[in-house]
C-alpha positions in Angstrom: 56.5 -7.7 -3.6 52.9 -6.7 -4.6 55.0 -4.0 -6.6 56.0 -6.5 -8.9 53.3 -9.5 -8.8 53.8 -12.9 -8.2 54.5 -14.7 -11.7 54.0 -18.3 -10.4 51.6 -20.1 -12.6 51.1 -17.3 -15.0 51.1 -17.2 -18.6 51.5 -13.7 -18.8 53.0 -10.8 -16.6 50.8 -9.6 -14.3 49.4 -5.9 -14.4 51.7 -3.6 -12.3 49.9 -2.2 -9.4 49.9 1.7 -8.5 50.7 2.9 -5.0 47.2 3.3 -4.7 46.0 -0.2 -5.5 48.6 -1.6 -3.2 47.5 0.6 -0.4 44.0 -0.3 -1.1 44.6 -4.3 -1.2 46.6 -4.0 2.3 43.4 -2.2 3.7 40.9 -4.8 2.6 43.8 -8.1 3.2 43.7 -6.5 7.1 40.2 -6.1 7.1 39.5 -10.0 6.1 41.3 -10.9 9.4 40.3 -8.0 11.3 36.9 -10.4 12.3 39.9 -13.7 13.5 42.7 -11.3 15.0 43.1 -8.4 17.4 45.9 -5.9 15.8 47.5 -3.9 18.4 51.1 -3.5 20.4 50.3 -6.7 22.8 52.6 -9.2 23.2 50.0 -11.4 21.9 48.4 -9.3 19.1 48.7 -9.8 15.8 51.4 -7.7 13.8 50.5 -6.7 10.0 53.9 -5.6 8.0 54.4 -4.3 5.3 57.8 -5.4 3.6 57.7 -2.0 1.2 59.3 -0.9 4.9 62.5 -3.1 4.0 62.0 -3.6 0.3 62.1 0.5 -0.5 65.4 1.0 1.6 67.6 -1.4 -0.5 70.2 -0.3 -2.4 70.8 -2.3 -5.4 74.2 -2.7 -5.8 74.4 -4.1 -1.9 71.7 -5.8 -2.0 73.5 -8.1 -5.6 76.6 -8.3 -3.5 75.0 -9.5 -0.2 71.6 -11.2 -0.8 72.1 -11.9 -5.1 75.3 -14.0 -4.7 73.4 -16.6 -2.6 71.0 -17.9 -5.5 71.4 -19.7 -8.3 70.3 -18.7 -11.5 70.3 -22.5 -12.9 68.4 -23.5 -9.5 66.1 -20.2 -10.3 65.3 -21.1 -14.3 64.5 -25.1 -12.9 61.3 -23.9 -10.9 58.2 -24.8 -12.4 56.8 -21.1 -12.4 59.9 -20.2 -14.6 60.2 -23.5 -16.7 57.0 -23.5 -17.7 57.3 -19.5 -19.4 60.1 -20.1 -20.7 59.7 -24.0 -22.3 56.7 -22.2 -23.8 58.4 -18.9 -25.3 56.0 -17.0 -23.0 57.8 -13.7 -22.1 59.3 -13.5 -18.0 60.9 -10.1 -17.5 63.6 -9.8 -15.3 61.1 -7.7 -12.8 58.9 -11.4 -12.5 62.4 -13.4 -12.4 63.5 -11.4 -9.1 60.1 -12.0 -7.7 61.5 -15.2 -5.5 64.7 -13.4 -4.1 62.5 -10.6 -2.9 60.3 -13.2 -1.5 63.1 -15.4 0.2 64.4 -11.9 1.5 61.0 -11.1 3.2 61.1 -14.2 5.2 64.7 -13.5 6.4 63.2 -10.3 7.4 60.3 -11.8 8.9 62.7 -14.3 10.8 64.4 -11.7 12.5 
């Protein structure tokens, strides 16, 4: 989801971040816990993801049929994030709009 930003609370869109950035923010987000958490293959360890591994597999039409159908678009434009951009004619693309089913899809993917 870093590919797209998080437009909660913004006024604005959010730069787009190149492969390299995002590959550079994972390195240092793993390095701020490396001194709280032992990474490794123990049952115990901690696990870093990285939902690009599910996110980059999806295919589109699918993913509207299966995972889209499930969300609201009134219950989407009611969240405060969105409300706000829009009761202020503050541009939201639909890139920043998808942001929360991408989201809610990570933490199914997490739960399983």
């Amino acid at each position: 989801t870093s590919m797209i930003g998080d437009p909660s609370f913004k006024d604005e869109a959010r730069k787009l971040l190149t492969p390299q950035d995002i590959d550079d923010n994972l390195a240092g987000i793993r390095r701020n816990f490396m001194p709280y958490l032992k990474f490794g293959s123990g049952s115990s360890d901690a696990v870093m993801v990285n939902n690009a591994d599910w996110l980059m597999e999806i295919n589109y039409v699918n993913f509207l049929r299966d995972v889209g159908r499930h969300f609201s678009v009134n219950r989407m434009l009611a969240f405060d994030s969105v409300k706000l951009r829009l009761d202020r004619e503050q541009s939201l693309s639909f890139l920043e709009f998808n942001y929360m089913i991408l989201q809610a899809y990570d933490f199914v993917e997490l739960y399983k």
